[in-house]
Biopython code that builds the backbone (N, CA, C, O; Angstrom):
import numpy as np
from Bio.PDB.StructureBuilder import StructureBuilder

atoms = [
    (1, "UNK", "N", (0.415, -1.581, 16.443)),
    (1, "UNK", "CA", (-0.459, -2.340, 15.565)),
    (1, "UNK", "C", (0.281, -2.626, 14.260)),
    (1, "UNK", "O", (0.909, -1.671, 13.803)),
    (2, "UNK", "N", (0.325, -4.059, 13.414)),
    (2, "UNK", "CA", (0.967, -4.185, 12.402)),
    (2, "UNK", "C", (0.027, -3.594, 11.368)),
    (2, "UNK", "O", (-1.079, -3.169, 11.702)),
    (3, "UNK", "N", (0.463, -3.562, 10.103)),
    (3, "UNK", "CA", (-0.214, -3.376, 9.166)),
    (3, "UNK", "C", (-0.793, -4.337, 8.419)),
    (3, "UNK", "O", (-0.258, -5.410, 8.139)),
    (4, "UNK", "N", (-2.100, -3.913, 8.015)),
    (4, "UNK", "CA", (-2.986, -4.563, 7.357)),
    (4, "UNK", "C", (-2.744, -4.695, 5.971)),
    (4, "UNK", "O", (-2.380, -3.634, 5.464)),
    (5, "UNK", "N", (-2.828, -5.645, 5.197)),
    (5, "UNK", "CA", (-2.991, -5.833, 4.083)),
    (5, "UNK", "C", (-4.275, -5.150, 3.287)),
    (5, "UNK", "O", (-5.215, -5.396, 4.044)),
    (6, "UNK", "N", (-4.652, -4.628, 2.476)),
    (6, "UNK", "CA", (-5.574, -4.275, 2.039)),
    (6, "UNK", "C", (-5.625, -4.563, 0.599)),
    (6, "UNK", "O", (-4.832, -3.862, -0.028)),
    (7, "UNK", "N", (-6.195, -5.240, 0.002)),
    (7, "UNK", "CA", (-6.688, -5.688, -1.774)),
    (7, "UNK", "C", (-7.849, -5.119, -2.105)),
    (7, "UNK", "O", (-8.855, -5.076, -1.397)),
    (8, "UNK", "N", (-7.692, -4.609, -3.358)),
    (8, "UNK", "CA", (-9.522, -4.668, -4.130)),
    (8, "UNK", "C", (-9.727, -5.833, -5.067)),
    (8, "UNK", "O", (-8.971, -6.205, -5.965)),
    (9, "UNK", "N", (-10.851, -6.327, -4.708)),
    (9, "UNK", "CA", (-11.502, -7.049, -6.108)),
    (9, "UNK", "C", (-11.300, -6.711, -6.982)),
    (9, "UNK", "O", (-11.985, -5.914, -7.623)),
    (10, "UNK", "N", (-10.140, -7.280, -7.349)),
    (10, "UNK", "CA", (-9.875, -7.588, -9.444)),
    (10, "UNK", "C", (-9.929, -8.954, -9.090)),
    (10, "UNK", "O", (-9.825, -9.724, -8.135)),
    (11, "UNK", "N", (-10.198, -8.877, -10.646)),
    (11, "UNK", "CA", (-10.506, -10.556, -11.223)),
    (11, "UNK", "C", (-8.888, -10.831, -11.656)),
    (11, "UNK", "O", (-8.089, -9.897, -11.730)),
    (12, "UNK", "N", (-8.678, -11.622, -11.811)),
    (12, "UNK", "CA", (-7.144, -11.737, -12.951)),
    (12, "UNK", "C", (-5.926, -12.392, -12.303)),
    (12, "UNK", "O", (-6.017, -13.240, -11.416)),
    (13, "UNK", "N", (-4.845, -11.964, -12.781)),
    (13, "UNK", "CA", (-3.621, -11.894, -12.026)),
    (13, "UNK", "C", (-3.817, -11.401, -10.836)),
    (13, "UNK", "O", (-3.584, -12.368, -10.111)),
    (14, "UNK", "N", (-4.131, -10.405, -10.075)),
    (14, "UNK", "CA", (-4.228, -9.568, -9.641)),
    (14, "UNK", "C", (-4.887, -10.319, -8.214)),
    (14, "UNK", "O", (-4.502, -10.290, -7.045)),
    (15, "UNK", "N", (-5.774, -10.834, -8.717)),
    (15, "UNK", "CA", (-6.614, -11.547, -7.772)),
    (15, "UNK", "C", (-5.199, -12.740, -7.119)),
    (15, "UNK", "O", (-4.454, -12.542, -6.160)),
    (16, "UNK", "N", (-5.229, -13.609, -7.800)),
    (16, "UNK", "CA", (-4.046, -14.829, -8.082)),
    (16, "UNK", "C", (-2.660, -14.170, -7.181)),
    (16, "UNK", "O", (-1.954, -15.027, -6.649)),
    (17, "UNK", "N", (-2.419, -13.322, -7.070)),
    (17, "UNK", "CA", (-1.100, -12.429, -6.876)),
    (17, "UNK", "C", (-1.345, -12.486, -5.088)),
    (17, "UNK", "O", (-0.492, -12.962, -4.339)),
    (18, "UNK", "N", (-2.690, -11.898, -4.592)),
    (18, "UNK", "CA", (-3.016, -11.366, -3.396)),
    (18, "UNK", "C", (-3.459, -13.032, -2.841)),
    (18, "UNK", "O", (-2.876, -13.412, -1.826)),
    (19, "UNK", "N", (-4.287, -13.822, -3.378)),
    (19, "UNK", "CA", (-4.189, -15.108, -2.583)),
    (19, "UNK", "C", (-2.836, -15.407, -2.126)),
    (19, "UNK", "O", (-2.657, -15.566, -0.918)),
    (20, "UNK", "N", (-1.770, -15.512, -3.020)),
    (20, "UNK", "CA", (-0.687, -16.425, -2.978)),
    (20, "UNK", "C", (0.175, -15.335, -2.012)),
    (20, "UNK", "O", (0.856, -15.930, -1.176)),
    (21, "UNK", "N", (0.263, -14.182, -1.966)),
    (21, "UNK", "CA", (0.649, -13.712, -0.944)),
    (21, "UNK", "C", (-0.383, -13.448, 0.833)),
    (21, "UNK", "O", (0.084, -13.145, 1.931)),
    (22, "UNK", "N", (-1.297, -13.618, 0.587)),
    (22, "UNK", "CA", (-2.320, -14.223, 2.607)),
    (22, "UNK", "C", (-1.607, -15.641, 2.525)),
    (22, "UNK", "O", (-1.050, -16.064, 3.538)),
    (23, "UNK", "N", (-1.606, -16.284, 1.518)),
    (23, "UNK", "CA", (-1.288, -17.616, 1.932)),
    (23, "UNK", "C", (0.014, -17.802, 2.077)),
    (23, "UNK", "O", (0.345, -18.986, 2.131)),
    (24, "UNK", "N", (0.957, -16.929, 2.167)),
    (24, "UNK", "CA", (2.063, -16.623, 2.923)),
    (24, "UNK", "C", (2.382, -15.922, 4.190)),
    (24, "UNK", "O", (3.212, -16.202, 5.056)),
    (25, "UNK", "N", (1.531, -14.947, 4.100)),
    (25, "UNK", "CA", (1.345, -14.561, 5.060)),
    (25, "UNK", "C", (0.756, -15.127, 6.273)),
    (25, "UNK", "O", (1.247, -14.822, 7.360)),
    (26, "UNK", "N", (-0.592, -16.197, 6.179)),
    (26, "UNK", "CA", (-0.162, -16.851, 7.333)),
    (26, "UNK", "C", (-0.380, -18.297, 7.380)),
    (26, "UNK", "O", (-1.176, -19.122, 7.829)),
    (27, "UNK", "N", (0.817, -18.205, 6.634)),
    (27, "UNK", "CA", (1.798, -19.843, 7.168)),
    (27, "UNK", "C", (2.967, -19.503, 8.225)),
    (27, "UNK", "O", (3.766, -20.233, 8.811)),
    (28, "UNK", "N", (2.702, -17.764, 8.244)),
    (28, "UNK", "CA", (4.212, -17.343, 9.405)),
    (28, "UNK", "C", (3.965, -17.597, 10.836)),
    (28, "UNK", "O", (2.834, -17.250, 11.174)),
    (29, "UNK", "N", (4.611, -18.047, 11.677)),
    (29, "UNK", "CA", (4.246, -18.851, 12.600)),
    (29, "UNK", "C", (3.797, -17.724, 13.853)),
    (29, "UNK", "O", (3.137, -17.969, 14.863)),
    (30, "UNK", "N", (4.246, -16.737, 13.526)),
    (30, "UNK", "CA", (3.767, -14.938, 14.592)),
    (30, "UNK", "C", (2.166, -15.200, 14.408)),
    (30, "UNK", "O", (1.329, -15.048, 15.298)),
    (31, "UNK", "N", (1.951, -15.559, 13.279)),
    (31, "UNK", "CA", (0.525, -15.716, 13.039)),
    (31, "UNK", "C", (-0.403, -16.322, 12.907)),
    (31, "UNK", "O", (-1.434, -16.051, 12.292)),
    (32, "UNK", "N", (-0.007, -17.547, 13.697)),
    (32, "UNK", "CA", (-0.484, -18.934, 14.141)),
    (32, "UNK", "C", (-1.666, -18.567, 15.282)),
    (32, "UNK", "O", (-1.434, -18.105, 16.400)),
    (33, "UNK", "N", (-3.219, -18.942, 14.628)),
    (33, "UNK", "CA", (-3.864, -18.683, 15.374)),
    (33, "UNK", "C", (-5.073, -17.256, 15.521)),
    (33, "UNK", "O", (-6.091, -16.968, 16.150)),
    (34, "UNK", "N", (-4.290, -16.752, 14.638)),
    (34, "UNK", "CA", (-4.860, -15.456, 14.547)),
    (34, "UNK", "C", (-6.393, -15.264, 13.603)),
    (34, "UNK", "O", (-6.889, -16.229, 13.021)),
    (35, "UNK", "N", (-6.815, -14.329, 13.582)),
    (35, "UNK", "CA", (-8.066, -13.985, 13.141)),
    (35, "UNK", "C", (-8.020, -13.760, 11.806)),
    (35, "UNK", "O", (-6.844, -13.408, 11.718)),
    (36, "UNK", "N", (-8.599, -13.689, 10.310)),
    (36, "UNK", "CA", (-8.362, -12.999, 9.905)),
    (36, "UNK", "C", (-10.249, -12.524, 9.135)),
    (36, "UNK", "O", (-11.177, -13.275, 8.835)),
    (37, "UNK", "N", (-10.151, -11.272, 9.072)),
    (37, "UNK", "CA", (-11.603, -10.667, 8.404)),
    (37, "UNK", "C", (-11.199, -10.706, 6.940)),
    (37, "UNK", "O", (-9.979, -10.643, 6.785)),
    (38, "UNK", "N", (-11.681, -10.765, 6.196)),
    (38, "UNK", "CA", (-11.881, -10.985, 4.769)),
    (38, "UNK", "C", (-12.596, -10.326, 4.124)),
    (38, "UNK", "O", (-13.497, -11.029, 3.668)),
    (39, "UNK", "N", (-12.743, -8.446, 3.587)),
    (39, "UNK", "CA", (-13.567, -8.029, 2.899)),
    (39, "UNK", "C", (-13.815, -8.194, 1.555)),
    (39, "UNK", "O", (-12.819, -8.765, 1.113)),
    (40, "UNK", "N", (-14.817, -7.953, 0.423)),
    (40, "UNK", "CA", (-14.912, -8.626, -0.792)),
    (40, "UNK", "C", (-15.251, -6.718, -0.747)),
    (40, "UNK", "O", (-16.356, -6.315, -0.383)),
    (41, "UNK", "N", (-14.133, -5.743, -1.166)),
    (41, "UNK", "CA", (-14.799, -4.445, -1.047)),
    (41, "UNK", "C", (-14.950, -4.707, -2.810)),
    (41, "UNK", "O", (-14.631, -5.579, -3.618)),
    (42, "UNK", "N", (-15.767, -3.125, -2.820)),
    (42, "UNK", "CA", (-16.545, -2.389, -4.144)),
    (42, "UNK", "C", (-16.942, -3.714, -4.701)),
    (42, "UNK", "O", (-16.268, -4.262, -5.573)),
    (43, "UNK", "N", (-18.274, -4.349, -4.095)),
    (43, "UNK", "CA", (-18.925, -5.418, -4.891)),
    (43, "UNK", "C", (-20.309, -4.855, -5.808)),
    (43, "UNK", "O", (-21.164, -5.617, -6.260)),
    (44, "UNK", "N", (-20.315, -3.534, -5.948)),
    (44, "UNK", "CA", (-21.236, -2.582, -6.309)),
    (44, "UNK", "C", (-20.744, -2.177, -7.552)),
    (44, "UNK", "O", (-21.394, -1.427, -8.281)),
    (45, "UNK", "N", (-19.415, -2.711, -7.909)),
    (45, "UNK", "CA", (-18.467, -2.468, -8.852)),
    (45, "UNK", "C", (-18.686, -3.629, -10.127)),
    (45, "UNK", "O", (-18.479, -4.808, -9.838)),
    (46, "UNK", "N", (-19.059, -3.314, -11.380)),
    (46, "UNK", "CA", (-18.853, -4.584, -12.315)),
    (46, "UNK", "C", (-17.755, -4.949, -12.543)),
    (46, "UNK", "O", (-17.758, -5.932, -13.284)),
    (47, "UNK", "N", (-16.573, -4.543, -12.186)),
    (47, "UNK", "CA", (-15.056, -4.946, -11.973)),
    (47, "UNK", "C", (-14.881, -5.776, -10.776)),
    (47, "UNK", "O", (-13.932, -6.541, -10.953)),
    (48, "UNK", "N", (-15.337, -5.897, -9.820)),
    (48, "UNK", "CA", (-15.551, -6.704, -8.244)),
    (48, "UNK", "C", (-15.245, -8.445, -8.705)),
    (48, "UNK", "O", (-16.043, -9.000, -9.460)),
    (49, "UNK", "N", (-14.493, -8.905, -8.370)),
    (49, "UNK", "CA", (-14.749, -10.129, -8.386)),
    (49, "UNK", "C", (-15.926, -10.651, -7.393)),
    (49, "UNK", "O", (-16.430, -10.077, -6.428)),
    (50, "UNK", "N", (-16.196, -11.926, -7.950)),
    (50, "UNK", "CA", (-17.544, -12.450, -7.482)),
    (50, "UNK", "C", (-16.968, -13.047, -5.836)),
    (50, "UNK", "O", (-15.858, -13.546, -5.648)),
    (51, "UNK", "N", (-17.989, -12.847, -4.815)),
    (51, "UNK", "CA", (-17.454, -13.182, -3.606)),
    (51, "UNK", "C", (-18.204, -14.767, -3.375)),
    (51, "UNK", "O", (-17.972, -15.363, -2.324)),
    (52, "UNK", "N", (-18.974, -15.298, -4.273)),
    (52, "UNK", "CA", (-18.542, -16.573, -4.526)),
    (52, "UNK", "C", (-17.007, -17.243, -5.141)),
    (52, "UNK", "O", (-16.268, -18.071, -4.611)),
    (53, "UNK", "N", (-16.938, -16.864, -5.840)),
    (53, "UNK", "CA", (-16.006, -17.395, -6.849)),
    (53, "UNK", "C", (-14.230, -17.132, -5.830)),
    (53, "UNK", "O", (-13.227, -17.813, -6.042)),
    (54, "UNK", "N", (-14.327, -16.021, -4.817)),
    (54, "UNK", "CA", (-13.534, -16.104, -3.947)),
    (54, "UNK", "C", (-13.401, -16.810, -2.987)),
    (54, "UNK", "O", (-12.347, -17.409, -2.778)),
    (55, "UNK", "N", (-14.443, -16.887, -2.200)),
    (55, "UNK", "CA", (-15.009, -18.214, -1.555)),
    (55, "UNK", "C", (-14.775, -19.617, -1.638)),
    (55, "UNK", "O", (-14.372, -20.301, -0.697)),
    (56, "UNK", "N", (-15.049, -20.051, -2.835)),
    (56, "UNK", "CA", (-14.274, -21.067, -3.207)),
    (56, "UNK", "C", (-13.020, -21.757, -3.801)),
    (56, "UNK", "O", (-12.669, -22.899, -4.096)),
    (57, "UNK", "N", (-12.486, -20.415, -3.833)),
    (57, "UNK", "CA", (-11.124, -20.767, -3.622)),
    (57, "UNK", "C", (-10.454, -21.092, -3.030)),
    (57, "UNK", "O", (-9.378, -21.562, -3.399)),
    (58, "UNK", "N", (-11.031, -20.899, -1.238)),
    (58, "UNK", "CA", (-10.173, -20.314, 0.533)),
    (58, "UNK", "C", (-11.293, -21.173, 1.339)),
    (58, "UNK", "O", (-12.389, -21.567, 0.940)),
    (59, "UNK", "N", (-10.770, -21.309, 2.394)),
    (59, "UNK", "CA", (-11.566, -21.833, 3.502)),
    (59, "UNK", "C", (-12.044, -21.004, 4.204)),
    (59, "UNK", "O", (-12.410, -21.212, 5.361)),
    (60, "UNK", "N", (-12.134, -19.616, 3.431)),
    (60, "UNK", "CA", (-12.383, -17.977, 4.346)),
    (60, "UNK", "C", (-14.076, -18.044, 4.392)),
    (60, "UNK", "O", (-14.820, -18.820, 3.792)),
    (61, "UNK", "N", (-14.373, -17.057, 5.230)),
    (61, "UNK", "CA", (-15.684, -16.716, 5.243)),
    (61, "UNK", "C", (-15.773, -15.309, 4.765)),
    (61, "UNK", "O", (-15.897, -14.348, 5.525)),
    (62, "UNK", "N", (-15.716, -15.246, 3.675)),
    (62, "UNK", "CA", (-15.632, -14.044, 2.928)),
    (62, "UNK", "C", (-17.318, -12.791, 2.876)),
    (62, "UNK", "O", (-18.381, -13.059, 2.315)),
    (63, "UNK", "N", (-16.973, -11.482, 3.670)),
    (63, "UNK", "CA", (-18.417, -10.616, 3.366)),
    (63, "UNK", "C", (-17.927, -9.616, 2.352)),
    (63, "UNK", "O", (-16.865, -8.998, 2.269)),
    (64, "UNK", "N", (-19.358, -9.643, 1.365)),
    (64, "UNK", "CA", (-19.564, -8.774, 0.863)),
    (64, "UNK", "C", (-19.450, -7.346, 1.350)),
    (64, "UNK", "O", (-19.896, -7.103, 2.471)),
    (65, "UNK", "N", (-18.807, -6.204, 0.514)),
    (65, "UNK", "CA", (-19.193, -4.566, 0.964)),
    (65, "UNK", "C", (-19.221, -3.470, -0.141)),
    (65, "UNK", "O", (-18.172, -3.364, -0.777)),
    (66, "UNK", "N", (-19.933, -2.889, -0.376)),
    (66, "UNK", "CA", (-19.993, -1.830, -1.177)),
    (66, "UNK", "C", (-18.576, -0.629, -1.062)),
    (66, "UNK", "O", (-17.864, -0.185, -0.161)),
    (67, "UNK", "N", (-18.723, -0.443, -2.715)),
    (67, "UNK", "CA", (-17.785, 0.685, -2.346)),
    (67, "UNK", "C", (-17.932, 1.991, -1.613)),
    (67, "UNK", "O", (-16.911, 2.668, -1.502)),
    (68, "UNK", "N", (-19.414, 2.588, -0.929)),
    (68, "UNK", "CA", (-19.540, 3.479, -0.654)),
    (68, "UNK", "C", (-19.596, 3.371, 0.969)),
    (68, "UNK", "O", (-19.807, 4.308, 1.738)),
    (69, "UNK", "N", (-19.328, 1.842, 1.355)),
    (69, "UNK", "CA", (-19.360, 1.715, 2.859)),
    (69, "UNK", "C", (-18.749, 2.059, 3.573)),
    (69, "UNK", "O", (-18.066, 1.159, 4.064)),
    (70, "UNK", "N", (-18.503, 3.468, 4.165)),
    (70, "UNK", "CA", (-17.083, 3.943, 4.808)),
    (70, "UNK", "C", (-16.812, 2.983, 6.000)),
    (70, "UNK", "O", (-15.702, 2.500, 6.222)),
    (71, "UNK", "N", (-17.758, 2.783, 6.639)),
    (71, "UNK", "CA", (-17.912, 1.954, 7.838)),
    (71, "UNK", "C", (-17.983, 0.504, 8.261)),
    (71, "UNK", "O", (-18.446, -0.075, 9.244)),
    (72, "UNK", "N", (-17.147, 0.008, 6.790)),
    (72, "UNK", "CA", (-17.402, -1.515, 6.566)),
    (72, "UNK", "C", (-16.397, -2.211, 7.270)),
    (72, "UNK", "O", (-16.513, -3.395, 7.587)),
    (73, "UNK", "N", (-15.336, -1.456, 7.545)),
    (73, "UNK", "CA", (-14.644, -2.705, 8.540)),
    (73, "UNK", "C", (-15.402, -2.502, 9.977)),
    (73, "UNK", "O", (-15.817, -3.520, 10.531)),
    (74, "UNK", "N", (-15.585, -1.337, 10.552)),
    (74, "UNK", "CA", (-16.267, -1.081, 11.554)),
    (74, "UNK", "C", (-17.559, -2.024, 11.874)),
    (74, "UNK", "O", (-17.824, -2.600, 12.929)),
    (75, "UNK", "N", (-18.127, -2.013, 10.911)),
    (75, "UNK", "CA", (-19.809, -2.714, 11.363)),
    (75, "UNK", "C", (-19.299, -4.642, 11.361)),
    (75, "UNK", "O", (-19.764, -5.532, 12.073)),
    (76, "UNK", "N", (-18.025, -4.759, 10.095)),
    (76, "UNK", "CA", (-17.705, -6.002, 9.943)),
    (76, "UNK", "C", (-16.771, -6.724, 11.314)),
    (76, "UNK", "O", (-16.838, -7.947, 11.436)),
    (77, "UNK", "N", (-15.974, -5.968, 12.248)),
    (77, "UNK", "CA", (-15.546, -6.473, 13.004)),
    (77, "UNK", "C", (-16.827, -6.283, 14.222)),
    (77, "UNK", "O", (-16.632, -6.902, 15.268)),
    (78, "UNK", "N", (-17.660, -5.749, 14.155)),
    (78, "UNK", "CA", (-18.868, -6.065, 15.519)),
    (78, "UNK", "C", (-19.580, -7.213, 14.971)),
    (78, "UNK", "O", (-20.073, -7.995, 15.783)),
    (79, "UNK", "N", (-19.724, -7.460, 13.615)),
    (79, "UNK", "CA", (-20.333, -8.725, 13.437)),
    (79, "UNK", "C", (-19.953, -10.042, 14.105)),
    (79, "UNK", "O", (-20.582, -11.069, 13.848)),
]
sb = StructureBuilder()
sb.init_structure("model")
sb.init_model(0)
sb.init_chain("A")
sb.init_seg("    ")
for serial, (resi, resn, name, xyz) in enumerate(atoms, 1):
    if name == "N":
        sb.init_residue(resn, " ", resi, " ")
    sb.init_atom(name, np.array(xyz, "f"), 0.0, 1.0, " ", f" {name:<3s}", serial, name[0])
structure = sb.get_structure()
């Protein structure tokens, strides 16, 4: 299994930094086609960027998840 990328919601650079690197990540042609899930974690957080405001940045379908959701990729990939 490759490894996953994993980001938290910051607003900022930070945010800006992690787009511009998925959007390298897949323009790579291994990854033509592929899936990708999109969590908006610790949105329970007043530090969280807004999962609107991410949204419209991307053509993603971005879900919301709390920071206390241990089980959020779990319940998010049966969705």
């Amino acid at each position: 299994m490759d490894d996953v990328p994993v980001e938290f919601s910051f607003v900022g650079e930070r945010l800006l930094a992690c787009r511009e690197e998925l959007r390298s990540l897949l323009g790579e042609e291994r990854l033509s086609g592929a899936t990708l899930l999109v969590l908006a974690n610790k949105q329970d957080l007043p530090s969280a960027a807004r999962v609107a405001d991410i949204a419209k940045q991307s053509h993603y379908i971005i879900q919301k998840k709390p920071s206390y959701a241990a089980k959020a990729v779990y319940v998010s990939c049966r969705e």
